[in-house]
C-alpha positions in Angstrom: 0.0 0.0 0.0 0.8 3.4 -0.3 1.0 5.1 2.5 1.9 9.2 3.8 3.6 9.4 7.0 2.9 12.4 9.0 3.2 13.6 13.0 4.6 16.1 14.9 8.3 14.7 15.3 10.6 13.1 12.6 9.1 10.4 11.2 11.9 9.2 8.8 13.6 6.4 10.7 10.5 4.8 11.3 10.2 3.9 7.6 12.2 1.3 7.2 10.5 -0.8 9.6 7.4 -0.1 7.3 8.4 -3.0 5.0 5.8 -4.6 2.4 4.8 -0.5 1.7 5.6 2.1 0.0 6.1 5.1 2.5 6.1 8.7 1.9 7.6 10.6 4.9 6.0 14.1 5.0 7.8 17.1 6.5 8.4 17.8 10.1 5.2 18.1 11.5 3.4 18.7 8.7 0.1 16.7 10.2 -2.0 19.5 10.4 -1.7 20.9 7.1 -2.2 17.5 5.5 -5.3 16.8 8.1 -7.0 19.7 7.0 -6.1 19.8 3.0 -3.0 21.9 2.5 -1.1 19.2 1.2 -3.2 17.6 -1.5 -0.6 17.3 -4.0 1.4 15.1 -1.8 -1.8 12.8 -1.3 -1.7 11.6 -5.0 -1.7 8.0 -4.9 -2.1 7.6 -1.6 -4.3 5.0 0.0 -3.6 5.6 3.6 -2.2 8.6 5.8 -0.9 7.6 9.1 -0.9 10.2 11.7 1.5 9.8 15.2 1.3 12.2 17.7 4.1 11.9 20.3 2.7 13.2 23.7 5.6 13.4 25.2 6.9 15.9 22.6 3.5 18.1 23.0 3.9 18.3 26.4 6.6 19.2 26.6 6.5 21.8 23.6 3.8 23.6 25.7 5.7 23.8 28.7 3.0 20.9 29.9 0.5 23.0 30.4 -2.9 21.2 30.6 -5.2 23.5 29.0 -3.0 23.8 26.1 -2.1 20.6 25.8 -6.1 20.0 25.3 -6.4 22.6 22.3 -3.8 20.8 20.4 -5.6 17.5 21.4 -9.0 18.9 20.4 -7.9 20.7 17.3 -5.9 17.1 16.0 -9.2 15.0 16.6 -11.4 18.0 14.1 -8.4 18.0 11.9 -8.7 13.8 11.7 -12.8 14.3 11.4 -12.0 17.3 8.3 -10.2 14.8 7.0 -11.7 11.5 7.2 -15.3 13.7 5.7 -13.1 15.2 2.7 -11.2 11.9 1.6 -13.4 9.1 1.8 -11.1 7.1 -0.5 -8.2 7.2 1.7 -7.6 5.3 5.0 -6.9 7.8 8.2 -4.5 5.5 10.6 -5.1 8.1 13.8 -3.0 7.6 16.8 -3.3 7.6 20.1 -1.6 9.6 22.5 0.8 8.8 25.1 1.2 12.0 27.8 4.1 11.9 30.0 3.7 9.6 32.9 4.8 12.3 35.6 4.1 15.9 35.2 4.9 19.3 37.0 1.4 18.5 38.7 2.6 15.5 40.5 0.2 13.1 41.8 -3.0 15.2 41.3 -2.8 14.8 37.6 -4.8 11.5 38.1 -8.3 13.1 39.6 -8.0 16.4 37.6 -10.8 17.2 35.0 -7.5 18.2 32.2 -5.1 15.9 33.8 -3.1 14.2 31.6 -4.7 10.7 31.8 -8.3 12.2 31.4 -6.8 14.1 28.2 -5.3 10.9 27.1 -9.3 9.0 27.3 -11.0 12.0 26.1 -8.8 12.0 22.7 -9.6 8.1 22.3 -13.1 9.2 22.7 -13.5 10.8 20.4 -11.0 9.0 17.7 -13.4 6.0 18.1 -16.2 7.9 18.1 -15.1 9.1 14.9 -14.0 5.3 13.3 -17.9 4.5 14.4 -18.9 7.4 12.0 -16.5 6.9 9.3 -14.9 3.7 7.8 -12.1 5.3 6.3 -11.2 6.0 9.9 -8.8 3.3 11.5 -7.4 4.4 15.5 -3.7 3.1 15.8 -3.6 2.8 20.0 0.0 4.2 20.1 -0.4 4.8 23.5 -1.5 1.3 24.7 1.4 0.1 22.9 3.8 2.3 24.9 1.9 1.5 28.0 3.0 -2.6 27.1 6.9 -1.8 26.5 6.2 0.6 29.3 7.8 4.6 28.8 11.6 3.8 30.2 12.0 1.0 27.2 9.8 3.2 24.4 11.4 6.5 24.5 15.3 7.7 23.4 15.6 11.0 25.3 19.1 11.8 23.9 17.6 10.8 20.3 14.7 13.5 20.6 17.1 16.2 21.4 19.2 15.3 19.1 17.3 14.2 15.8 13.3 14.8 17.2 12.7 11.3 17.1 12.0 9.9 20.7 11.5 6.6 20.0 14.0 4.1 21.3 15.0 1.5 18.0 13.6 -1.5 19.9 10.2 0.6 20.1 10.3 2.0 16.7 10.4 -1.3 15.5 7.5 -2.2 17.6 5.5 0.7 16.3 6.3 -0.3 12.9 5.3 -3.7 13.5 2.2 -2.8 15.1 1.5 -0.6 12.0 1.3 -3.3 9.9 -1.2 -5.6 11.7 -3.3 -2.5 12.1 -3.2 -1.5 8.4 -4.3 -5.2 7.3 -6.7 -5.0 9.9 -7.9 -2.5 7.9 -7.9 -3.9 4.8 -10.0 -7.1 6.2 -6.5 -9.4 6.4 -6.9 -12.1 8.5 -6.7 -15.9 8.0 -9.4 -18.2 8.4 -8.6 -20.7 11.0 -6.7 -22.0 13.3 -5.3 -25.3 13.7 -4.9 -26.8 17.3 -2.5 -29.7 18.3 -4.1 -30.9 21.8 -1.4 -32.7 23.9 0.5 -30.3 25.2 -0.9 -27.1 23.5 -4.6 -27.2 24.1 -4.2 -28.9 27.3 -1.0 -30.0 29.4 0.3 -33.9 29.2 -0.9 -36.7 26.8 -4.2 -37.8 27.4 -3.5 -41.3 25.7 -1.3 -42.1 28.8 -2.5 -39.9 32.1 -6.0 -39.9 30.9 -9.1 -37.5 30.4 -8.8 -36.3 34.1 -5.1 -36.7 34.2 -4.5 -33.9 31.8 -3.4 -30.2 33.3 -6.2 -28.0 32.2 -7.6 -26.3 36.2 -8.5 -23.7 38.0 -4.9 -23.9 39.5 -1.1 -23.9 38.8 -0.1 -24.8 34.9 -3.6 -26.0 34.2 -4.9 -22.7 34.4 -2.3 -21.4 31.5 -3.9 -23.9 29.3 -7.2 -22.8 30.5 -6.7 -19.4 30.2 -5.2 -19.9 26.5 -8.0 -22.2 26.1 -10.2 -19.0 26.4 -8.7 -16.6 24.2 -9.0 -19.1 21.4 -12.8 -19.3 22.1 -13.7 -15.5 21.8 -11.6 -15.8 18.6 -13.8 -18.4 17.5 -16.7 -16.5 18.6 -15.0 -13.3 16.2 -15.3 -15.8 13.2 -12.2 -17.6 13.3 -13.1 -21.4 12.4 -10.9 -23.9 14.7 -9.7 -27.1 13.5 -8.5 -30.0 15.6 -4.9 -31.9 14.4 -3.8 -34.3 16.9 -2.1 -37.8 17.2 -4.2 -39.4 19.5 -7.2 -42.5 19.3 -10.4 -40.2 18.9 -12.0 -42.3 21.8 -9.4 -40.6 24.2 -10.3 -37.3 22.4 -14.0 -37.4 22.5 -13.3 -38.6 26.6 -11.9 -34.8 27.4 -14.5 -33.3 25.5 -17.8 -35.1 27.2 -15.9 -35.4 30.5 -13.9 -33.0 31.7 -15.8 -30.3 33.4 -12.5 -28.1 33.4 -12.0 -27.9 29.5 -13.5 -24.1 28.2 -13.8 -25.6 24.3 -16.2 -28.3 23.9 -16.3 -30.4 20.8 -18.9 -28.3 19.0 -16.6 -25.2 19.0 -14.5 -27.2 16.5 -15.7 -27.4 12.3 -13.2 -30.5 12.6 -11.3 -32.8 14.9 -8.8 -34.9 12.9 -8.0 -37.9 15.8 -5.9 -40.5 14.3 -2.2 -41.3 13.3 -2.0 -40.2 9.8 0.8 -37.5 9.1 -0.7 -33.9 10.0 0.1 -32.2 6.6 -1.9 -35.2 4.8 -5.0 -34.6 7.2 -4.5 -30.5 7.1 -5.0 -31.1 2.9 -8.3 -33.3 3.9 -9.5 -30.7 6.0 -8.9 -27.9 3.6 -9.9 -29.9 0.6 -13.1 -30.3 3.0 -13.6 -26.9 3.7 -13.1 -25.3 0.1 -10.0 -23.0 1.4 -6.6 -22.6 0.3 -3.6 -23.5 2.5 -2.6 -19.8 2.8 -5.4 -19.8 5.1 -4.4 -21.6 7.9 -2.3 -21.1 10.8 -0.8 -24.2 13.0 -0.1 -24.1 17.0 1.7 -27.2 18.0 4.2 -27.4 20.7 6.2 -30.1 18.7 9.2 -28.8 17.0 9.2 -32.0 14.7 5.2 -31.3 13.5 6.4 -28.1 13.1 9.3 -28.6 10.8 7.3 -31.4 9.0 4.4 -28.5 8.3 6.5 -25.8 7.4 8.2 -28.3 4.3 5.3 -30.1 3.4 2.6 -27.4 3.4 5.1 -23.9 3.1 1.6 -21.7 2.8 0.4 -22.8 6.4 1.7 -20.4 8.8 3.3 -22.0 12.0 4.6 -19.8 15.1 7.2 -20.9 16.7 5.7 -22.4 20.6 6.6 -20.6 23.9 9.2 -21.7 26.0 7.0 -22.5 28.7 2.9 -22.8 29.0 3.1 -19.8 31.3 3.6 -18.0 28.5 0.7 -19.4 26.1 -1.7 -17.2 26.6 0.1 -14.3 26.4 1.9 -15.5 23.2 -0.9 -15.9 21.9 -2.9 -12.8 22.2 0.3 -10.6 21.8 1.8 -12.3 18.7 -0.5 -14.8 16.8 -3.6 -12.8 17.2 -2.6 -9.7 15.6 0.3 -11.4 13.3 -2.3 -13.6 11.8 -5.7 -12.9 13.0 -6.0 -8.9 12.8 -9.3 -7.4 12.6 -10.7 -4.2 12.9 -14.5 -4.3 12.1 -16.4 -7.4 13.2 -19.6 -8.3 10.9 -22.5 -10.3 11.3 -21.3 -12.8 8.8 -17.7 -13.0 10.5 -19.3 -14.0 14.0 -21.5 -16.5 12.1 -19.1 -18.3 10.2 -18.4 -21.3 11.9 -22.1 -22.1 12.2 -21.6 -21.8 8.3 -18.8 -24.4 7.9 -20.6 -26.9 9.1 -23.8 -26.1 7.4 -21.5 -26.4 4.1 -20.3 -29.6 5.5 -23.7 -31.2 5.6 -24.5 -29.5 2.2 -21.3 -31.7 1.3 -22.6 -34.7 2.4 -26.1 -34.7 1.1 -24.4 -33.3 -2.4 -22.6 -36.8 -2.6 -25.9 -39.0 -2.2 -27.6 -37.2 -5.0 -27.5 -35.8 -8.4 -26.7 -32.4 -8.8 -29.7 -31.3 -10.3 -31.3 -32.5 -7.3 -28.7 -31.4 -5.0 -29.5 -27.6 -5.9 -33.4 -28.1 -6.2 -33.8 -29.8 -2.8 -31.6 -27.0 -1.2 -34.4 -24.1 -2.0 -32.2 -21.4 -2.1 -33.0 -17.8 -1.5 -31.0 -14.8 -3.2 -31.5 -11.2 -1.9 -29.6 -8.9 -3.5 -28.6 -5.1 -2.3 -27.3 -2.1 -4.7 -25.0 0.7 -3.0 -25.8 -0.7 0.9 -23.7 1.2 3.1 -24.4 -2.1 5.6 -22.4 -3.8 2.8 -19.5 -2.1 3.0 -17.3 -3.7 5.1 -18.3 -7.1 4.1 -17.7 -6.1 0.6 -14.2 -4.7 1.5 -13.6 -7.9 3.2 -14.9 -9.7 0.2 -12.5 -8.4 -2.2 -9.5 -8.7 0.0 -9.9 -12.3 1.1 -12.0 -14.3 -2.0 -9.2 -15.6 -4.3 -10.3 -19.1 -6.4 -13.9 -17.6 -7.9 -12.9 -14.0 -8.2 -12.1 -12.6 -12.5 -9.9 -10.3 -11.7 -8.8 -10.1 -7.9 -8.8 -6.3 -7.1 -7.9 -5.4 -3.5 -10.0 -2.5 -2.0 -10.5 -1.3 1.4 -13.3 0.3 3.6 -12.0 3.5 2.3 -12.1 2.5 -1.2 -15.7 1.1 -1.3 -16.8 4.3 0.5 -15.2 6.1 -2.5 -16.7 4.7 -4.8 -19.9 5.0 -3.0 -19.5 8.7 -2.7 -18.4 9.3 -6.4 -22.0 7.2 -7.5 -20.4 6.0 -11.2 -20.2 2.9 -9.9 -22.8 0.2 -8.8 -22.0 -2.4 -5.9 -23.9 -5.4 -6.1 -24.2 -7.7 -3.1 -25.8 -11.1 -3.1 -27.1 -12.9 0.4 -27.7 -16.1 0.6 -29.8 -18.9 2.4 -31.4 -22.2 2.1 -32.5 -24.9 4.1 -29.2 -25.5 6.0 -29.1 -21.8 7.2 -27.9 -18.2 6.1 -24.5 -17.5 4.6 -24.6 -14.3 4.6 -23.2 -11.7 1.7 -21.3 -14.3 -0.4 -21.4 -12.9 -3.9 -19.9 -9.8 -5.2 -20.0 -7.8 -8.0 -19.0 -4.0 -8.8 -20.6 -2.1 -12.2 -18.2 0.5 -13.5 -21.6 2.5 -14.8 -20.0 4.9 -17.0 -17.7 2.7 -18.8 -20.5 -0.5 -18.9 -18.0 -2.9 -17.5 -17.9 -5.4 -14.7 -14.8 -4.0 -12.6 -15.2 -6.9 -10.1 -17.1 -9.9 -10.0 -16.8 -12.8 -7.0 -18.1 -15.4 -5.3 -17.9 -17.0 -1.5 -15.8 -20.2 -2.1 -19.0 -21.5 0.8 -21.3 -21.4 -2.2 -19.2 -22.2 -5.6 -21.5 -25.0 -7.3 -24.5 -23.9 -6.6 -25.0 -21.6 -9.7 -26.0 -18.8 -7.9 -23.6 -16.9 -9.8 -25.7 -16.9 -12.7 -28.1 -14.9 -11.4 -25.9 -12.5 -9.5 -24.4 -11.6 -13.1 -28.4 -10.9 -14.3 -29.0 -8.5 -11.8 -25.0 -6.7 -12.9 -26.7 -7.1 -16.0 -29.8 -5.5 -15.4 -28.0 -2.4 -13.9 -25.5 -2.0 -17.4 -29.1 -1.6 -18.5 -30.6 0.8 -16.3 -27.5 2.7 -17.2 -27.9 2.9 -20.7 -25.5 0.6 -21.6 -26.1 -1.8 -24.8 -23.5 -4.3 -24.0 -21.4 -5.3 -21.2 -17.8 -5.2 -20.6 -15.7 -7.9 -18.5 -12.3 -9.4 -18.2 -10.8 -12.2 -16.6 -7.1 -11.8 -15.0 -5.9 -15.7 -14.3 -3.9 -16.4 -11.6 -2.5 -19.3 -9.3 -6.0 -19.7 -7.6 -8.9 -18.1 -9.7 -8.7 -21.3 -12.5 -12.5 -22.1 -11.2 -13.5 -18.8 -12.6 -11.6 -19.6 -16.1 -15.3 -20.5 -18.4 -17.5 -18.2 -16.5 -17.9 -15.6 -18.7 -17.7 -17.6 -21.9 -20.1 -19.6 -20.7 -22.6 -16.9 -20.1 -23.1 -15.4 -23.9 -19.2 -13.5 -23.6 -17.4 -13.1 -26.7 -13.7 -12.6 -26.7 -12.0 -9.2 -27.9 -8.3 -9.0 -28.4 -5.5 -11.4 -28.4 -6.5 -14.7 -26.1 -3.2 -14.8 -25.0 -2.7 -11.7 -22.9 -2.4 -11.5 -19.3 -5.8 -10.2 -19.2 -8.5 -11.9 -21.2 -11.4 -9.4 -22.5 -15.1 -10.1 -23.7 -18.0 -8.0 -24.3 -21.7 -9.3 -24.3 -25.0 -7.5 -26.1 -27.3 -6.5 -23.5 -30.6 -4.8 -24.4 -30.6 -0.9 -22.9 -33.8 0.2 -20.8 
């Protein structure tokens, strides 16, 4: 992504800890005059600004006085909410601020109205306030993330007197760190599921030899690690993450735990699959994703076994495997402070996202009853039901997520964000189609995607939920695109189809629906055009 870098200190050696972006530093602090539009040259290209305000550096700038301290504060959060209204199209990363932990007004700062920590929640206040309002909005909590290192570690006193950067290297490449997961938070970039090994990472022993009340999972001592851990992968289950069990063990021992022991927080139903058995875990991890319609790339492996995790990591390079703590004290800290927002960022939480387990295993069933029957019959006895919305702002951040995350049946695979879709929204040349889906199994949710470019009469973006590929309802998500090219005046349609790696399953869509194809067949990008009759 390109991004504009802009505070109130020197912002340059930060940048190379930005990797994976192209990174525009702006002038010394220039953030005002870019907040509010001065700089709109500079912009060009951009699809995010990231704005760091240094507390420490405003406090002490205004001789840390409180009442001026809160007019820079309060004239930074209208400058982020000018900004945010005026570029709808661009992603506002918005920091937090860090005040100094002691002040000239000693130990009253803590029960004053301006003290410095009631500045500090009144600014996030109203930053979140503002992300609630706007999409393009994302809050960076720079000063939670100082609060964790603590101030001694974060800051570099000598560097801020001498260069204006305060930042300590260790905590600068925190900071950039952190800016990353928060940025593809964003932009909807999360995996899909998490694969648990039991012995020894969901629980503490092997249950094949101390049994299923023999294993350390409590309300005391090292059992309550694994408890505790065993928690924080629940509420990310409950977020949308789907879990998958992959563990050497007889599945009689397995099932034991799950029905019996009263201390376990994850019960067998919290799982779309438990794999049980002996076979090699990179041969059942294919099964499972195989199963589930996802790619590899979309799963992430805890196991506390150095050998599984070597194995993994050569046999299936696109699953992502931490390394394991040193200690099970340290799980569920590990886990929350480096796999959670390494792999699992988020930043908005939809409906759909909280559902999705629930649809997993509605899709396995779907699977099961598809390979009894016909597929004629497969689709006719599902009675489906299509709802489709144009230009839904409810839409939007499911239709950001869309684009970012839907890979095998997608033509072309464009990446936008929030801000992008609220953009395009705001410019209204452009249609966004979203298609919801249910049948007797349950509701998926938005699943199908398609974007109208209604000037030019072509299909900029057209997708489908890998949940619902072979169902046809694709067919009649491309009749209601249709039926807008119409609306718009448009006697034929425009397409294309960009191959890749993963979209191959998208390959004979569009010939198969009436497109003919224009220009030379083989070009990276593959064009047709279609009659369509103008309302």
């Amino acid at each position: 992504m390109n991004l504009y870098l802009t505070g109130n200190f020197t912002l340059a050696p930060l940048k190379p800890f930005l990797r994976g972006h192209q990174v525009r530093v702006g002038d010394f602090n220039d953030y005002k005059t870019v907040l509010l539009g001065g700089r709109r040259e500079a912009l060009e290209g951009c699809g995010a600004v990231v704005c760091l305000l240094d507390g420490v550096e405003v406090a002490a700038e205004l001789g840390f006085d409180e009442h001026a301290i809160a007019s820079v504060l309060d004239g930074y959060a209208e400058a982020c909410a000018a900004f945010a209204a005026s570029h709808p199209d661009i992603l506002l990363v918005a920091s937090t601020v860090r005040l100094p932990a002691h002040g000239p007004a000693s130990f009253s700062d803590t029960i004053a109205d301006a003290g410095f920590p009631a500045l500090e929640a009144s600014l996030h206040r109203r930053l979140a306030a503002l992300a609630a309002e706007r999409r393009n909005v994302v809050v960076f909590d720079l000063a939670r993330l100082i609060g964790q290192v603590g101030e001694r570690a974060a800051y570099a006193p000598a560097m801020r007197y001498a260069a204006r950067f305060g930042f300590a290297p260790a905590f600068a490449r925190e900071v950039g760190t952190a800016l990353d997961q928060v940025l593809r938070a964003g932009l909807q970039q999360s995996r899909k599921v998490l694969v648990l090994d039991f012995d020894n990472t969901l629980w503490g022993g092997v249950v094949g030899e101390v049994g299923a009340h023999g294993i350390a999972v409590s309300q005391d001592g090292i059992g309550r690690a694994f408890r505790h851990f065993q928690m924080a992968v629940q509420r990310l289950a409950r977020r949308g993450i789907l879990l998958v069990g992959l563990t050497k063990n007889n599945e009689a021992d397995v099932d034991e735990v799950f029905s019996d022991n009263d201390m376990m927080v994850l019960r067998k139903d919290d799982f779309v699959r438990i794999c049980a058995n002996w076979e090699v875990k990179a041969s059942n991890l294919m099964e499972v994703a195989k199963g589930l319609n996802l790619g590899l790339d979309s799963f992430v492996l805890i196991d506390d076994n150095p050998v599984e995790r070597s194995a993994m990591r050569e046999m299936l390079p696109m699953v992502a495997v931490p390394e394991f703590p040193a200690s099970p004290e340290l799980l569920p800290t590990w886990f929350l402070e480096s796999v959670v927002p390494e792999y699992f960022p988020a930043y908005r939480i939809t409906q759909e996202d909280r559902a999705k387990a629930e649809q997993y295993k509605a899709n396995l069933k779907r699977a099961e009853m598809q390979g009894a029957i016909s597929l004629d019959e497969f689709i006719a006895n599902l009675d489906i039901r299509l709802d489709f919305r144009v230009n839904d702002q409810r839409d939007i951040v499911r239709v950001s997520q869309m684009t970012q995350k839907t890979n095998q049946f997608n033509l072309t695979t464009r990446r936008y964000s929030v801000a992008d879709i609220e953009g395009l929204l705001a410019r209204g040349d452009h249609d966004i189609v979203s298609m919801s889906y249910e049948d007797k199994f349950g509701k998926e949710g938005v699943v199908g995607l398609a974007i109208l470019d209604g000037t030019a009469g072509e299909i900029d973006t057209f997708l489908l939920s890998c949940r619902v590929i072979g169902r046809t309802v694709e067919d009649q998500l491309l009749r209601k695109v249709e039926e807008r090219a119409a609306a718009r005046g448009h006697h034929e349609i425009r397409a294309a189809f960009r191959p890749t790696p993963k979209n191959q399953v998208a390959q004979s869509f569009l010939p198969s629906q009436g497109f003919v194809p224009q220009g030379d067949a083989s070009s990276d990008i593959h064009l047709y055009r279609k009659p369509i009759n103008a309302r």
